[in-house]
C-alpha positions, 0 to 999 in steps of 0.5 A, a space after each residue: 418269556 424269551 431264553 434272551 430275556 429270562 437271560 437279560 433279567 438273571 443278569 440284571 439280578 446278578 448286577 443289582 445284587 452285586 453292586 448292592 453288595 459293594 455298599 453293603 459289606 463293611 470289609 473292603 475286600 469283600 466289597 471289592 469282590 462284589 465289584 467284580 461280579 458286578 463287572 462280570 455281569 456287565 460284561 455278560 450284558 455286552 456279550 448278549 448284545 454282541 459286543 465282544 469287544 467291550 465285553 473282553 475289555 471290561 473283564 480285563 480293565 475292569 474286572 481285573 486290573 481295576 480290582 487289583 488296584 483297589 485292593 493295593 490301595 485298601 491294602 494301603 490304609 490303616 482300616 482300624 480306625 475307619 470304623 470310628 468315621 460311621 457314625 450312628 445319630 439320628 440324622 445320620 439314619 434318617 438320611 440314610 433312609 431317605 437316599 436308600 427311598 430315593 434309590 429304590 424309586 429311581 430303580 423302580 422308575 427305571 423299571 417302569 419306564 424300561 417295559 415300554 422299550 422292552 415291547 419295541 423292536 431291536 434296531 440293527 447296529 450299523 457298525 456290528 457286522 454279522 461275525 462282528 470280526 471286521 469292526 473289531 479288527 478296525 477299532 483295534 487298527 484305530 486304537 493303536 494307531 491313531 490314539 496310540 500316543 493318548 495311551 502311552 500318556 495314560 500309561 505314564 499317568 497311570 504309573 506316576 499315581 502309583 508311584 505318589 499313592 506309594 510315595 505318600 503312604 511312606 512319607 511322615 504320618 502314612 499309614 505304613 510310616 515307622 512311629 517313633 
C-alpha cells in the first residue's frame, strides 16, 4: 500500500471517529469539539488532493467560525432540562438499533463500492495547475469581484441572526430571560 494511501485511510479513520464522536458525546462541548476534528480531517483530505483552497477555507469557515458559533448558541440555551427530552422506551431503542443498522450498511456499501474506484487511475483536473497558484489567484479575483455583492448580503444575513438568536434568548420565557 502506498504512503497516499495509509495517509488517505488514517484520514478517513480520523473523520469517521470523529464525526462518530459528535452524536455520541452527550456534552455539547465535547461534541463541538469532534466537529472540529472532523472539519480538520476534511480539510487535510483537501490538502492530499491539492486543493489548498478549500483546505484553508474549510479550517477558517468551518473549523473555526462555524464552531465558535455553535458554541455561542449552546451557550445560549438552558442545557438542564434537555436531558429529560431522551427518552429510553422500547421503541425508542429499537429505532435507535435500526437506523445505527442502516448507517453501518451504508458505510460498509460505501467502502465496497469505493475499492473499485480506488484500483482506477486519477484524472488530471483541468483547472488544478502544476503550483496551483494561478487558479487560486483567479477564484479569488472572482470571488471578489464579481460575487462581491452576494457576500456583503450574506454578511448582513449573517448579522441579522445573531442579533434575533440574541434577541429571542433575551425576550420573556428565554432562557437567559429575568423569572419573576
Amino acid at each position: 500500500m502506498s504512503p497516499d494511501a495509509i495517509l488517505f485511510w488514517f484520514l478517513a479513520l480520523v473523520i469517521f471517529s470523529s464525526a462518530v464522536g459528535v452524536v455520541a458525546f452527550a456534552n455539547p462541548i465535547f461534541s463541538s469539539l469532534c466537529l472540529v476534528m472532523t472539519m480538520i480531517g476534511a480539510a487535510a483530505i483537501f490538502s492530499t488532493l491539492n486543493a489548498f483552497f478549500l483546505s484553508g477555507v474549510q479550517l477558517i469557515v468551518y473549523a473555526g467560525a462555524v464552531t465558535v458559533l455553535f458554541v455561542m448558541v449552546i451557550m445560549l440555551f438552558d442545557l438542564k432540562n434537555e436531558l429529560k427530552a431522551f427518552t429510553k422506551g422500547v421503541f425508542t431503542g429499537g429505532l435507535k438499533l435500526m437506523l445505527a443498522g442502516l448507517f453501518a450498511g451504508l458505510v460498509a456499501g460505501a467502502i465496497y463500492m469505493s475499492i473499485d474506484m480506488y484500483q482506477a487511475t486519477p484524472v488530471k483536473s483541468v483547472l488544478l495547475n502544476t503550483d496551483g497558484v494561478t487558479s487560486t489567484k483567479a477564484l479569488g479575483t472572482m470571488l471578489f469581484t464579481k460575487y462581491n455583492f452576494e457576500f456583503e448580503i450574506l454578511g448582513l444575513l449573517l448579522l441579522v441572526i445573531a442579533i434575533g438568536v440574541v434577541a429571542l434568548s433575551r425576550s420573556k420565557g428565554g432562557t437567559h430571560a429575568k423569572h419573576n
